[in-house]
C-alpha positions in Angstrom: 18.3 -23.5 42.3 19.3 -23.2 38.7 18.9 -20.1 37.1 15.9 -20.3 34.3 16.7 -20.1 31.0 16.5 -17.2 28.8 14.1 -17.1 25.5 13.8 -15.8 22.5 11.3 -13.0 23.5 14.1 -12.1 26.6 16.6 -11.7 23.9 14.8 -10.0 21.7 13.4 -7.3 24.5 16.8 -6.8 25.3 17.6 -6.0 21.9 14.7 -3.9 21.5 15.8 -1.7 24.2 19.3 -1.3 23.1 18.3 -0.1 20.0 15.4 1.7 20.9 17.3 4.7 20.0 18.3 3.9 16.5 14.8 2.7 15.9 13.0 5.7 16.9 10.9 6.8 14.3 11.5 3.7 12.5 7.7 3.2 11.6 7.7 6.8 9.7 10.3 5.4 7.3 8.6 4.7 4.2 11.3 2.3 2.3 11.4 2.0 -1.1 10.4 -1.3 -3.2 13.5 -2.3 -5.5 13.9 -5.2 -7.7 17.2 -6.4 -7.7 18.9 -8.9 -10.5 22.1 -10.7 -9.0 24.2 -14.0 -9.2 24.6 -16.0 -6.2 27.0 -18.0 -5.0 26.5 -22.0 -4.4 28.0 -25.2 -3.4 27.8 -29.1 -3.5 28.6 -31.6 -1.9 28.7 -32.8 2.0 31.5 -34.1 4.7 31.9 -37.2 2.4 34.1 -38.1 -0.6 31.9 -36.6 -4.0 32.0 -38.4 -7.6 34.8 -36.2 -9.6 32.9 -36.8 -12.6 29.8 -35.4 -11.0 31.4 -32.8 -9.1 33.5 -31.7 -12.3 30.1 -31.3 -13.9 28.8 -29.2 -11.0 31.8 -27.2 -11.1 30.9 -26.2 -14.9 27.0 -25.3 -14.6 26.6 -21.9 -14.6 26.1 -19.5 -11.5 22.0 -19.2 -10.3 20.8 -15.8 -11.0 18.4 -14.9 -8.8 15.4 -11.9 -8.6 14.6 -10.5 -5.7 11.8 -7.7 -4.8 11.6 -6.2 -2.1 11.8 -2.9 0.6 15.2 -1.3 0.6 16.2 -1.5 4.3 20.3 -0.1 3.4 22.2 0.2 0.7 26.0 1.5 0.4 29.4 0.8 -1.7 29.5 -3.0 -0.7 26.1 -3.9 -0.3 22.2 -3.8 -1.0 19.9 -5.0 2.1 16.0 -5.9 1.0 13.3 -7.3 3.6 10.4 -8.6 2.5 7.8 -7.1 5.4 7.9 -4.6 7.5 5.3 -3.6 10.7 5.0 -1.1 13.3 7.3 -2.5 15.8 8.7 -5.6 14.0 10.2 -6.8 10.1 11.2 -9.9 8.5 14.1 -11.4 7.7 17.1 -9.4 5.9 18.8 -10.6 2.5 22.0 -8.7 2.1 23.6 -9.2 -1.4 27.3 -7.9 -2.7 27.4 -5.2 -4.7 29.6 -6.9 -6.8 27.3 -9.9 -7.3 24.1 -7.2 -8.8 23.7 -7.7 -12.7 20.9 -5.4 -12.5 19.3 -3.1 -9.4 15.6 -1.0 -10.2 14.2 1.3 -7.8 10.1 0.7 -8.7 7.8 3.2 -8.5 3.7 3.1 -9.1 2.4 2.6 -12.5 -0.4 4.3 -14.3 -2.9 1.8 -15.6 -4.8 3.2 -18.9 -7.5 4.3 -16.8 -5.1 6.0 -14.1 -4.5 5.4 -10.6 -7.9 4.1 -8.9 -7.7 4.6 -5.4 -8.6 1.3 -3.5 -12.5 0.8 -2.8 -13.7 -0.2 0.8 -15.6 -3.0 0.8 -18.3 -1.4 3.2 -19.7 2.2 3.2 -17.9 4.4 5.8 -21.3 5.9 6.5 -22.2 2.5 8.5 -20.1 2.6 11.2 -21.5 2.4 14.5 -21.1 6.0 15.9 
């Protein structure tokens, strides 16, 4: 009989429990939101033969410079890593961008509105839950 074939949640349970170590405690992280301003890198073209002329003039546009926002899962001397989610036992994807490649890189913090800080209002009263 032919063994069964492994998914995506089997891979990712095995993962889980190899790194269950180095993500304990990985919901108390608060991460911080950063706003990073970096040029990418790009290319044209396929597994064909390209027009010179307009692969000369895609050579000569200038690089895309990109904005990204997002929680600062890493950073060190070669690289910034942002997700854009993070939840209890799970995160989105990871963007990873050069060091090299960062024109500008912001740690945000809260802002004071004119009126201060206004905690968020819940949209029933506490006082009508069922006890």
């Amino acid at each position: 009989m032919a063994d069964s074939k492994r998914t995506i949640s089997d891979l990712r349970n095995r993962e889980r429990v190899r790194d269950e170590t180095f993500l304990d405690g990985y919901t108390d992280v608060e991460w911080e939101m950063v706003s990073i301003l970096w040029v990418d890198a790009e290319s044209d073209g396929g597994s064909g033969w390209q027009d010179p002329e307009e692969m000369m003039e895609y050579a000569r546009r200038p690089l895309p410079v990109i904005h990204t926002v997002g929680l600062l899962v890493h950073e060190d001397d070669d690289q910034i890593a942002v997700t854009d989610s993070k939840g209890p036992e799970e995160m989105g994807s990871v963007t990873k961008i050069p060091r090299h490649w960062v024109k500008a890189f912001h740690r945000l913090v809260p802002v004071a509105n004119k009126q201060g800080i206004v905690a968020p209002q819940p949209e029933f009263n506490p006082d009508q839950l069922a006890g």
